[in-house]
N, C-alpha and C positions, 0 to 999 in steps of 0.2 A: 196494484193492490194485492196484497196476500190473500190467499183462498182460507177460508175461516172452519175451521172443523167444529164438533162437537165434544163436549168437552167427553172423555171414558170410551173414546169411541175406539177400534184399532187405526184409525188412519189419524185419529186424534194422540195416540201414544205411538203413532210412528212418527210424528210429526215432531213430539217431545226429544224423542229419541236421537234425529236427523238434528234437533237443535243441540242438544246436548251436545253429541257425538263431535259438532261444529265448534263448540266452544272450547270443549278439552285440546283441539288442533290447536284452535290460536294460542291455547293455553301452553306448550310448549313444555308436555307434562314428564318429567324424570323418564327413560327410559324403563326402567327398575320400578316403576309403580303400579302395583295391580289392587285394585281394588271393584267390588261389587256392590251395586243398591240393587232394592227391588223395591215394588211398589205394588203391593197385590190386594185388595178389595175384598175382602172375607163375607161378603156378600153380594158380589160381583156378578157378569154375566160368565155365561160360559161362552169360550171364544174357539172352542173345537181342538181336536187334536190332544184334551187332555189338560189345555190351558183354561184358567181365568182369566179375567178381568183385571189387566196391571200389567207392569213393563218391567223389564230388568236391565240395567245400564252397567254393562261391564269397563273399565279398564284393565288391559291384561299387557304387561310389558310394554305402559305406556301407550296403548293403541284402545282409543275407547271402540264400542260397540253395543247392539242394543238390538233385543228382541221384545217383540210386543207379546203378552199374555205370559201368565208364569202360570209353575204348577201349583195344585192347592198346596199349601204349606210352605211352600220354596221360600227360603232365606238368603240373603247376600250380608255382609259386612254389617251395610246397613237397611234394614228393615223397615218401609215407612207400609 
């Protein structure tokens, strides 16, 4: 059975991240596509190091990736 995290947690958006990052693989994504989301909490926690509360899921030359906490303001492609 899957270990269940908490939902805004960082092991909770590492967890999103590690699935994502899995899907874009199968997905079999264009070399040539780079794209970024970010997902940031404008009233969030503070997560240290200058980060909030939110994740950012890069594609960069077809190779996803993905760090937990963004800075305040930080924007991607797409912005949720």
């Amino acid at each position: 059975m899957a270990e269940k995290e908490t939902q805004g947690t960082p092991a909770w958006f590492d967890m999103v991240g590690r699935v994502m990052s899995d899907a874009a693989r199968r997905a079999h994504i264009p070399a040539d596509t780079t794209v970024s989301l970010v997902e940031r909490y404008t009233d969030g926690a503070d997560f240290g190091n200058g980060l909030v509360q939110g994740f950012r899921f890069d594609i960069i030359d077809g190779v996803p990736s993905h760090r937990v906490g963004v800075r305040p303001g930080e924007r991607g492609d797409i912005t949720v």
